[in-house]
Residue, then its C-alpha position, 0 to 999 in steps of 0.5 A: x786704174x790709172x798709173x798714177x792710181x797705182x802708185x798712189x795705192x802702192x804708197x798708201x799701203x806700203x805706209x800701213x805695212x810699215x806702221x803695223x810692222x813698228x806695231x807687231x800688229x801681224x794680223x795687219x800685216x797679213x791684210x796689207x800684204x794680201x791687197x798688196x798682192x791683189x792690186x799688183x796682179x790687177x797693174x799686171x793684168x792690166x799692163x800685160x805682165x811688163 
C-alpha cells in the first residue's frame, strides 16, 4: 500500500471506532481495533519500523 492508502485507511477506520464508541457497540470496537493494529504492523513492516 502506498502512504497515501495508509492514511486513507487509518482515516476510515478511526471514523468507524469513533462512531461505535458514541454507540457502546464493543463488539465494533474490538474489530476496528484489531484491523487497526493489522494495517499498523503491515506500514511498519513495510517502512522498516521508522
Amino acid at each position: 500500500m502506498s502512504i497515501t492508502e495508509y492514511r486513507n485507511r487509518f482515516a476510515d477506520l478511526n471514523a468507524r471506532l469513533r462512531r461505535a464508541r458514541f454507540n457502546n457497540d464493543t463488539e465494533a470496537i474490538l474489530v476496528i481495533e484489531a484491523e487497526l493494529d493489522r494495517i499498523l504492523d503491515a506500514y511498519n513492516s513495510q517502512t522498516g519500523g521508522q
